[in-house]
C-alpha positions in Angstrom: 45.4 240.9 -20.2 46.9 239.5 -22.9 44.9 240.8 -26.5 45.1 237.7 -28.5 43.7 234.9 -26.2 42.0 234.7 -22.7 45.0 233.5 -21.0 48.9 233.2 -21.3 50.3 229.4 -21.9 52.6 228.2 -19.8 55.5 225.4 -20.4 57.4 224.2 -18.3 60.8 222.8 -20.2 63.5 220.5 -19.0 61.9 218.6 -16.0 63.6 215.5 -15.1 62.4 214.5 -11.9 58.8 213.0 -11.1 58.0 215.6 -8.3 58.5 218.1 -10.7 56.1 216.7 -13.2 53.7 216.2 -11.0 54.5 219.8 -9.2 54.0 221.1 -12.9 50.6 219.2 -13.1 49.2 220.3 -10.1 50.3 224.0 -11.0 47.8 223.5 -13.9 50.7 224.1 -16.5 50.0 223.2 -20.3 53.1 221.7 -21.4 56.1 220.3 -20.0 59.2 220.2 -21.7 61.4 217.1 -21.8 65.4 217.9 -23.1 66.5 215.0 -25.6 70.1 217.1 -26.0 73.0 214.9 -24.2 75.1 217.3 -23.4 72.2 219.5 -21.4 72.5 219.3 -17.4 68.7 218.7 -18.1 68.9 216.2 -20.4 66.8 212.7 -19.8 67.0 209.2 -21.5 64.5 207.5 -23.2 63.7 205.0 -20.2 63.8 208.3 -17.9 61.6 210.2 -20.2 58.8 207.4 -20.4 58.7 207.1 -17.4 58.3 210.8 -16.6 55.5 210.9 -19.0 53.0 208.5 -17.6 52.8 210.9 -14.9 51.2 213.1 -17.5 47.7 213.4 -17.6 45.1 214.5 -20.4 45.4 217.7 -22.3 48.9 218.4 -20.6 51.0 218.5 -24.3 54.5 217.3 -23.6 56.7 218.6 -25.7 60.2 216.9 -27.0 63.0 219.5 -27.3 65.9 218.5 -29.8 69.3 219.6 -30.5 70.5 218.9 -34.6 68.7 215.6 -34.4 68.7 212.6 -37.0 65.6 211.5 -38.1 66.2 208.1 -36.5 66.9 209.5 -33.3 63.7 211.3 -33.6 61.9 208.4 -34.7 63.3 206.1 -32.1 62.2 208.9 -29.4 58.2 208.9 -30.6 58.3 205.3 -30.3 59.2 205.2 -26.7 57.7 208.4 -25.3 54.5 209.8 -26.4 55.0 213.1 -27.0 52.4 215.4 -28.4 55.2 217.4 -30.3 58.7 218.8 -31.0 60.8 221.7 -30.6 64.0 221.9 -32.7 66.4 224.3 -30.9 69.3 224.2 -33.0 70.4 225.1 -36.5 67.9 222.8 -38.6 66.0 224.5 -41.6 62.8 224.6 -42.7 63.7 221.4 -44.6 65.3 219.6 -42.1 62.2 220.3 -39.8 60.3 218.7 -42.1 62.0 215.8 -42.3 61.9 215.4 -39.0 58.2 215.8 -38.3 57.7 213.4 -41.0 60.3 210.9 -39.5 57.9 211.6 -35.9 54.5 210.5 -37.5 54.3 214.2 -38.9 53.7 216.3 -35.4 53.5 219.9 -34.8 56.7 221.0 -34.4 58.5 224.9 -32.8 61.2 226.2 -33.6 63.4 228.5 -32.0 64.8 231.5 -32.8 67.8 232.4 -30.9 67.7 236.2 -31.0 71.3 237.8 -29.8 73.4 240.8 -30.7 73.6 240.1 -34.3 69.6 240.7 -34.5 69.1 244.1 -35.5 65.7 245.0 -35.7 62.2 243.2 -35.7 62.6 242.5 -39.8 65.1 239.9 -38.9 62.4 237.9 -36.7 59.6 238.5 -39.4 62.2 236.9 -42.1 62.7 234.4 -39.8 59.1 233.2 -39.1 58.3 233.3 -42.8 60.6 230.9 -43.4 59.2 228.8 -40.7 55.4 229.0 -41.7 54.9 225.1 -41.3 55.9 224.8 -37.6 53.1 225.3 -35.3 55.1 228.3 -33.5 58.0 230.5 -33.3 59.4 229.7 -29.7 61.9 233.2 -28.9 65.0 232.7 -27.0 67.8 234.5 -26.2 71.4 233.4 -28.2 73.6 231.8 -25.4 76.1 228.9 -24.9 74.7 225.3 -25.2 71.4 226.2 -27.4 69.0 227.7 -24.7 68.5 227.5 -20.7 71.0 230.1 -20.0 68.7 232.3 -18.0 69.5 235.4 -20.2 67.1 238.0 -21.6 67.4 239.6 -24.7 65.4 242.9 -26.2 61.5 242.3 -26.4 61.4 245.7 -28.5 62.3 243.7 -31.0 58.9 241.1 -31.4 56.8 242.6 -33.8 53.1 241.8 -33.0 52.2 240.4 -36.3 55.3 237.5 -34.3 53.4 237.6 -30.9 50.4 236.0 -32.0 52.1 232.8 -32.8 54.8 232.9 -30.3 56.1 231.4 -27.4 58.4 233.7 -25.4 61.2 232.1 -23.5 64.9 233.7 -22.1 65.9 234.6 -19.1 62.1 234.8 -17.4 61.2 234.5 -14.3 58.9 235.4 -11.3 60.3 238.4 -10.9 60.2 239.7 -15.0 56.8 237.3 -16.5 54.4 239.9 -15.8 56.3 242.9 -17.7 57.3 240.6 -21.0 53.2 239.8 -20.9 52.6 243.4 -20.8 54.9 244.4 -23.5 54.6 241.6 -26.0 51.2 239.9 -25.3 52.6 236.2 -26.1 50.9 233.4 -26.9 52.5 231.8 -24.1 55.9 231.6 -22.0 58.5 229.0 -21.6 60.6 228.6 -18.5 63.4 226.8 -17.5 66.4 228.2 -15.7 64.1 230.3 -14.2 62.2 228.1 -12.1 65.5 226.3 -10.8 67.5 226.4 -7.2 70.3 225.3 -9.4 71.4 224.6 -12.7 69.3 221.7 -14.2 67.5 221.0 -10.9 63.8 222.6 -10.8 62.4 224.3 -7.6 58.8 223.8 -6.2 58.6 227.4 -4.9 59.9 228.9 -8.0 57.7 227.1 -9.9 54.6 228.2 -8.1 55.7 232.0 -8.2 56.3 231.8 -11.7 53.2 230.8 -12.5 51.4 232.7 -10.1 52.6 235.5 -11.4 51.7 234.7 -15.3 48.0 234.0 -13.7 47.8 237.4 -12.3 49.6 239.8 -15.0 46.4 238.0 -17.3 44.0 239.8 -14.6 45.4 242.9 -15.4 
């Protein structure tokens, strides 16, 4: 079970389809992930993405996931979709994020760390999250192509635990792998996207229900 609360988190990112929301829901997820980044296959408008949050119910958080945003584009975003609060998954620092909470009513905001062959040892991720003590969470993700959702997993030797308690792991997971990351890094909670998809950028109902399942039972053991 994981050490540092009774149960591991789930969120669900880059839903775009009302089935899948309400799949998600009924799956008992905490947070769905909505991707405001154009050029991602999962990528959903601001008509699209208020509409997909109505279907949201209490205490679900819905989560807005940005890409080098402006504060405007943030701003306009919160104004047409309630979201509960953001996670910046590109190259913004600890100033930009800032800004950009501020420019979104001050939410809670992630942020990601993209952790690839260049990250040498844990010290690098500690560095990183000190940098980062305003936002809510560190959200871990493996370095690939097009800033996340590239179904890849990088080295979980490298989370130090002091990182764990605040994080939420994401990269490459799946049915298959969710129970063994749980074991070895005891999260705060897990992110999946590619992982729960028959193809890329279109979710699938099975996979989503194994994927959870199995997060439910690695917490039993």
């Amino acid at each position: 079970m994981n050490s540092f609360n009774s149960r591991t988190r789930i969120k669900i990112c880059g839903l775009s389809q009302a089935a899948d929301i309400d799949h998600a829901v009924a799956l008992g997820v905490d947070a769905i992930g909505l991707v405001f980044y154009p050029p991602s296959p999962r990528y959903v408008g601001l008509a699209r993405a208020a509409e997909l949050a109505r279907r949201v119910p209490p205490y679900v958080s819905l989560v807005g996931l940005f890409v080098n945003a402006a504060p405007d584009e943030i701003a306009r975003t919160v104004e047409a979709v309630p979201l509960t609060s953001l996670q910046f998954h590109g190259d913004e620092t600890p100033e930009q994020c800032a800004a950009l909470s501020a420019a979104a009513g001050n939410r809670p905001y992630m942020r990601a760390m993209r952790i690839g062959p260049e990250t040498k040892d844990s010290g690098d991720l500690l560095q990183f999250a000190q940098a980062y003590t305003a936002a809510q969470g560190i959200l871990l993700d493996a370095l690939v192509e097009g800033y996340g959702g590239g179904g890849k997993v990088f080295d979980w030797s490298l989370i130090p635990k002091d990182i764990a308690r605040r994080a939420v792991l994401s990269g490459g997971l799946n049915a298959h792998n969710v129970a063994e990351a749980i074991g070895r890094v005891a999260p705060y909670a897990v992110d999946v996207s590619s992982g729960v998809e028959a193809s890329r950028g279109v979710k699938d109902p099975a996979r989503m229900t194994a994927f959870v399942h199995a997060v439910r039972a690695a917490d039993t053991e």
